[in-house]
N, C-alpha and C positions, 0 to 999 in steps of 0.2 A: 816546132815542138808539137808533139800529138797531143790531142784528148788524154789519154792515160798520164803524160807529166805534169797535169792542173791536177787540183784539189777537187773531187766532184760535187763537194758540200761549200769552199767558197772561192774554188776556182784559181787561189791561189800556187804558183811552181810547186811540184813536189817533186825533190831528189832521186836520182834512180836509187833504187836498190836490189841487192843480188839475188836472183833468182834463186828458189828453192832444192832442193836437192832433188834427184829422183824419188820418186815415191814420199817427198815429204807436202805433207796438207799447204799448201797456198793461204797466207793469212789476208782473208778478204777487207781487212781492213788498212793495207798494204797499201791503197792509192791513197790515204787522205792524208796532210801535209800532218805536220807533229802538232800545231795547235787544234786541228781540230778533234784529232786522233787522243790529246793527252783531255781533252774537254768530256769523252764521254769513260775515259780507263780509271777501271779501279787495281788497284794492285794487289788488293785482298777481297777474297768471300768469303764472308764471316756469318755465320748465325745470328740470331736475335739473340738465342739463350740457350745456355746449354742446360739438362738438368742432370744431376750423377745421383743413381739412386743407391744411397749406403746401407748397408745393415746397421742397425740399432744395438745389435746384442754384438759381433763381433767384428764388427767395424769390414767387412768382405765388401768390393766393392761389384756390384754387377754389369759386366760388359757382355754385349751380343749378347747372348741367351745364357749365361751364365753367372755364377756369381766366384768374385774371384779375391783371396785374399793376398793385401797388397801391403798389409805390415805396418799403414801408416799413421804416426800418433796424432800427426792433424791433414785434411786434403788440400792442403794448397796446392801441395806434389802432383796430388790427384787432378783437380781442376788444371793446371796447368798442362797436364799430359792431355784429357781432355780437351781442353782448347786447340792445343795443336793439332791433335786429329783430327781436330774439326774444319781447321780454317786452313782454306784453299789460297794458292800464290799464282799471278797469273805467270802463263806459261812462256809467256815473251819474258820474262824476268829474270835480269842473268844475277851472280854476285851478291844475291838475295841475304841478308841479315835479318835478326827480330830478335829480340829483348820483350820481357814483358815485366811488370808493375803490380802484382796484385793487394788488389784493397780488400781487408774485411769487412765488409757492412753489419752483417751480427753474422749470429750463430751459422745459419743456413746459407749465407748469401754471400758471393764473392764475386767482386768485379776485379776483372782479368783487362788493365791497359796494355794494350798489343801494338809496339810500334816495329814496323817493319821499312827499310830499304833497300834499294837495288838498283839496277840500270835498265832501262828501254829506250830501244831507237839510242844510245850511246847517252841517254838523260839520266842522269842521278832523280830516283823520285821516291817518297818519300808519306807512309801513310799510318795511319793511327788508327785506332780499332777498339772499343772497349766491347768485352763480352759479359755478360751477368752468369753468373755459375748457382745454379740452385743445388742446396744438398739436402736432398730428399730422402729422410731414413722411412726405412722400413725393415721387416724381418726376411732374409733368410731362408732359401729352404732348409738347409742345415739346422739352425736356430729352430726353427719352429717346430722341426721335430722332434729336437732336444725336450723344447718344451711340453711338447704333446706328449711327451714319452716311449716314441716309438722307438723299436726295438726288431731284428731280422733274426737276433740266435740270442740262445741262452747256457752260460758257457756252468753249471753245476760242478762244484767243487766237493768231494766226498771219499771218503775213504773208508778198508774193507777193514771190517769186524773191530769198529773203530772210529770217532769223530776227529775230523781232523785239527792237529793244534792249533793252536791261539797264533803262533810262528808261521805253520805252512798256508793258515788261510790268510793271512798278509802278505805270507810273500807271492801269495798266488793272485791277489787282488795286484801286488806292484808290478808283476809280469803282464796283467791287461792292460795294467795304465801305461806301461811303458812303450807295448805290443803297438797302442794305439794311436799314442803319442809319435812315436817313430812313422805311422804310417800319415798322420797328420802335419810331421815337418816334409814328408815327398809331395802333399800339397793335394793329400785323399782327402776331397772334403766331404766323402761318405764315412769316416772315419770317427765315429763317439762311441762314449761309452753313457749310455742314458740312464743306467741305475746299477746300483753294488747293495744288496739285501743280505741279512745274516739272514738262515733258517733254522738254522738250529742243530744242525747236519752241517753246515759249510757254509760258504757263502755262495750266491746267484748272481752273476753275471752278466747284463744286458748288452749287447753289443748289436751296433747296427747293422751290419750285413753276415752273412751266413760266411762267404769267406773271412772276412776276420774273425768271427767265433772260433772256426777251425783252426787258425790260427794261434787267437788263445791257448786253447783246448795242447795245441803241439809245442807252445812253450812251455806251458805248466808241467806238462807227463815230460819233458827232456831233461829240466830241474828237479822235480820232486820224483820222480819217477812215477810207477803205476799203469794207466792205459787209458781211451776213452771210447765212446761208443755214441752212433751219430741217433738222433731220433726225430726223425722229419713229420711235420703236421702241417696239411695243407689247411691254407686259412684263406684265398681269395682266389680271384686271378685278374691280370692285370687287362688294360685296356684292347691286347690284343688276344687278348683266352688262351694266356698263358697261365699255367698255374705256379702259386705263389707260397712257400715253402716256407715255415720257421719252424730252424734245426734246433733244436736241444744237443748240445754236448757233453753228458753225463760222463767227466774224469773222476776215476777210481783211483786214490792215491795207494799205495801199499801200504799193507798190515801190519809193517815196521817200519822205523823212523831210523834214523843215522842218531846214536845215541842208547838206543834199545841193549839190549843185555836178551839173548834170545837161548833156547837150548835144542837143535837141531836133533837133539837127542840119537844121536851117533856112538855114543859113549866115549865120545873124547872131549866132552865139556860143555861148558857156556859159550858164548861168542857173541863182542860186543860189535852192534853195527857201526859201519863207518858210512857206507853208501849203499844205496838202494836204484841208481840209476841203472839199467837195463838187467842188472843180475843184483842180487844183495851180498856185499861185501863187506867183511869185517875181522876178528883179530881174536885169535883164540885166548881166553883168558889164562888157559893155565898154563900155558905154553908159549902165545905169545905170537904162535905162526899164523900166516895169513889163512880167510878161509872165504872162499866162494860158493857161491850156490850151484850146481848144475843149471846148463841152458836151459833145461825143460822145466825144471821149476823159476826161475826168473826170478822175480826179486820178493816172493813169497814161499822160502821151503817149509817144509813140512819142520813147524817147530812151534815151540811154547814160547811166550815172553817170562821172565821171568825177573824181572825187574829193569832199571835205567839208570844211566850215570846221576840222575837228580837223587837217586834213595842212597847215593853213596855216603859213606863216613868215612872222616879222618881220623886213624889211628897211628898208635907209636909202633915200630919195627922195634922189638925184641933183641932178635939176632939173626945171623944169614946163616943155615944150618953146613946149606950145600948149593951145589949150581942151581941142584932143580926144589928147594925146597926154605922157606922164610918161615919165620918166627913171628907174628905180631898179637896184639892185643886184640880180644874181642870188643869191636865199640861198643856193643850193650854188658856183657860180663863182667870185662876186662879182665876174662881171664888168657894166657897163653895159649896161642894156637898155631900151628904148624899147618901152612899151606902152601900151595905149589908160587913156584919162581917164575915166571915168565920171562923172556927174554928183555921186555925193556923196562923192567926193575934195575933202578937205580939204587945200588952197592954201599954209596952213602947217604941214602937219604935214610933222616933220621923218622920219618913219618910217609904215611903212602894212603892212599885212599881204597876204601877196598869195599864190595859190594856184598852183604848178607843175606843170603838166600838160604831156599832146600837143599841147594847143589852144595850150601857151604859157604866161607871164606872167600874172594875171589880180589885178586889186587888188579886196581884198574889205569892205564896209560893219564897221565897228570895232564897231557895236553886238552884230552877228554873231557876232562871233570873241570879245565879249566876254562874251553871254551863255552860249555856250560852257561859257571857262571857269568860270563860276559854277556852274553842273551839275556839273562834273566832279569 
């Protein structure tokens, strides 16, 4: 028997065993018998302590150089994923299993018992491991600038020859929230909205980067229609002498509302808005037919408002003279008045709503005046 089949630490036989494969590393520890070999092996390398530094305000946890939200209502999840990243298995280790135990000490502090098994050298072996998990809160860069109040764009909600309503600047605030919301479940964690202030004009808009301002700014004008226009103000530059930009978004809502009662003054009538998205579209009053704006005017033509389905009155139908022509009461006179039929006058309705201007008399679509009042 050669030197190489003794133990070199106590000299005791040691087994042959198979040579290595080409190109695989030689385990220098390969001559020494299994008691002396299993005297100095650990099966696991484990850390003292691991610590997980959490956000305070939204619970994001920070890994590598980042901070990451992980959703969770308490970190044991956390520590435990943790742990595992942490702790190494030796590489002779076939068959390998682990389970682990965790204890909660208090608030901060969780011991993580790690029992692991496997085979070496054809030995079932068998080790235990507790690790301490410190949870270390702190803020956030997201958070802290929530808190500071910073801000990259300012998304101005405003409309022409006209304060926007009480309706459009909510639903114009729910299109940020939503805007932002959406891009905070894809996991943008540059993505808040730091402040919503009334002016008096509309409301202002704080949003953290300049692309989602633009954003805003492109769902509000697709809904409410109108336009917006960029206004960039440089305010710093960053640590590479970059210069550093906060956009103003000034949306212009249009100078009519879906609802309006407008008179394009064509001499064929009034005309009640329906929509206002890219062209303004609506419904002839006295006639009943559809009426669009020309492309060049868009969704402000050349016309007066002249009232809205809110200043409407219910009155009683009289009688139906002819195709194009109805009978009803004047809501303030009550006296008889003969005005035009539009197409979607209803034959038996014994009552109809109808709008009192300069232009006259005017009866108005009941879905109109009905979804109205549902808003209100």
């Amino acid at each position: 028997m050669s030197s190489a089949d003794f133990c070199p630490r106590c000299g005791d036989p040691v087994p042959e065993r198979a040579e290595p494969l080409p190109g695989m590393p030689r385990d220098r520890d390969a001559v020494l018998c299994d008691a002396c070999y299993f005297e100095d092996f650990d099966l696991v390398d484990a850390p003292d302590r691991i610590e997980v530094r959490v956000c305070s305000q939204c619970g994001a946890v920070h890994r590598g150089n980042r901070w990451v939200d992980v959703g969770a209502k308490d970190y044991t999840d956390v520590a435990v994923e943790e742990v595992s990243e942490a702790l190494g298995v030796h590489l002779s280790a076939e068959d390998v299993q682990w389970g682990v135990e965790p204890e909660q000490v208090d608030q901060n502090t969780i011991r993580m018992h790690c029992t692991f098994t496997g085979f070496v050298r054809d030995t079932h072996v068998e080790e235990t491991v507790t690790v301490p998990v410190k949870i270390s809160r702190q803020t956030c860069k997201r958070c802290g600038r929530i808190a500071g109040g910073y801000y990259s764009s300012v998304v101005q909600v405003r409309a022409t020859d006209r304060d926007p309503t009480e309706e459009e600047a909510q639903r114009a605030i729910e299109i940020a929230e939503s805007y932002i919301a959406e891009r905070e479940e894809t996991g943008d964690r540059n993505a808040f909205i730091s402040e919503i202030t009334e002016s008096g004009d509309g409301p202002d808009i704080k949003i953290s980067t300049n692309q989602m301002g633009g954003g805003v700014a492109k769902h509000v004008v697709r809904e409410l229609g109108g336009s917006f226009e960029e206004y960039p103000t440089l305010v710093t530059e960053d640590g590479d002498g970059n210069e550093v930009y906060r956009v103003t978004y000034a949306v212009r809502l249009p100078k009519f509302t879906p609802g309006d009662v407008i008179d394009p003054e064509d001499d064929e009538g009034p005309v009640l808005v329906r929509s206002v998205r890219g062209n303004l579209k609506g419904v002839r009053l006295a006639s009943g037919e559809k009426y669009e704006s020309e492309f060049e005017e868009g969704e402000t033509p050349d016309a007066r408002r002249v009232g809205t389905v809110e200043d409407a009155a219910e009155t009683t139908v009289v009688t139906v003279e002819d195709e194009n022509a109805v009978q009803v009461l004047d809501p303030e006179t009550y006296e008889s008045k003969t005005i035009a039929r539009p197409d979607y006058f209803d034959d038996e309705a014994g009552s109809v709503h109808v709008l009192k201007s300069r232009a006259g008399l005017h009866v108005l679509p009941d879905e109109m005046v009905e979804r109205t009042d549902e808003s209100a």
